[in-house]
N, C-alpha and C positions, 0 to 999 in steps of 0.2 A: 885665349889667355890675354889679357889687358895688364900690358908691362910699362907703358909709357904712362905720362901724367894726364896727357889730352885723349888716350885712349880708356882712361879710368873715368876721366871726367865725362867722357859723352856715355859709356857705358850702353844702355839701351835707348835712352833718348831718341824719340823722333822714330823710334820702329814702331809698326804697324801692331805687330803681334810677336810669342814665340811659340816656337813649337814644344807640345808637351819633353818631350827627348835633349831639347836645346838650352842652351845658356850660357851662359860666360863667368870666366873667374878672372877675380884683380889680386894683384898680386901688392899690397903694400910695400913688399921689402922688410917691415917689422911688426915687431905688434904693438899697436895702439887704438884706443880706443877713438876718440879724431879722426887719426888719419883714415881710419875705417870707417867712418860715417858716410851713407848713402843720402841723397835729396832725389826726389820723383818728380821733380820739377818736368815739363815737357812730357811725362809718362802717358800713356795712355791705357793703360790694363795693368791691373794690381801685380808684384810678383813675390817670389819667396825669394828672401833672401838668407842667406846662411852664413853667421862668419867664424874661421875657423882660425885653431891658435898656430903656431909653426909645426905643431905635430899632427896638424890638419884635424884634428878634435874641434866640432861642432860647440862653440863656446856660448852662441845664441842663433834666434834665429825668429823670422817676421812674415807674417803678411802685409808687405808693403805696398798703402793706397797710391792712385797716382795723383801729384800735384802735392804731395807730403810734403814738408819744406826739410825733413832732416830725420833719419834712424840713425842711430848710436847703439854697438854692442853692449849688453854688461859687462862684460870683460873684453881687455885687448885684444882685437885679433890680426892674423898679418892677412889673413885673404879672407876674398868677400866673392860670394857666390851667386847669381842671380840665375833664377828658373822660374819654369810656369808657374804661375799661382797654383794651381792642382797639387803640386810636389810638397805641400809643406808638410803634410801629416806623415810623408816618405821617413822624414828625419829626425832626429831628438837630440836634445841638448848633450851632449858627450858619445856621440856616435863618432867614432873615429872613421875618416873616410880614405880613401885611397885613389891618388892620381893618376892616370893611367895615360901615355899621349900615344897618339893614334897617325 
């Protein structure tokens, strides 16, 4: 979970690879479309990314290339979701999801 500013901003950057099972979620704090926005600047391997609204409903969602310079939701979302590129066919646009901490 990515709660701070500089912890959103690095994100995956500068990792090797993820594991199919692994990834990371950012937590905006609200919903919007901006502040939701991801760049794949420094990325090396495409990923999914998923963004959800505060009821955690899948509001959109991407195959993001590396070196992209910007993805924008269609709609606001508060949290953004990054997984392996493989996972994207996992999800759909109004899949409600469920957070579980471990």
């Amino acid at each position: 979970m990515c709660e701070s500013f500089l912890s959103r901003l690095r994100g995956l950057m500068f990792t090797q690879a993820i594991s199919p099972e692994g990834g990371i979620i950012m937590d905006e704090k609200k919903p919007s479309r901006m502040d939701s926005a991801i760049h794949m600047l420094f990325m090396n391997y495409p990923i999914t990314v998923l963004w959800l609204d505060p009821d955690l409903v899948v509001v959109d969602k991407v195959l993001a290339k590396p070196w992209a310079l910007a993805y924008l939701p269609q709609k606001p979302a508060r949290y953004v979701v990054e997984l392996h590129a493989s996972r994207l066919d996992d999800f759909a646009v109004g899949d409600q999801l469920e957070m579980v901490s471990e």
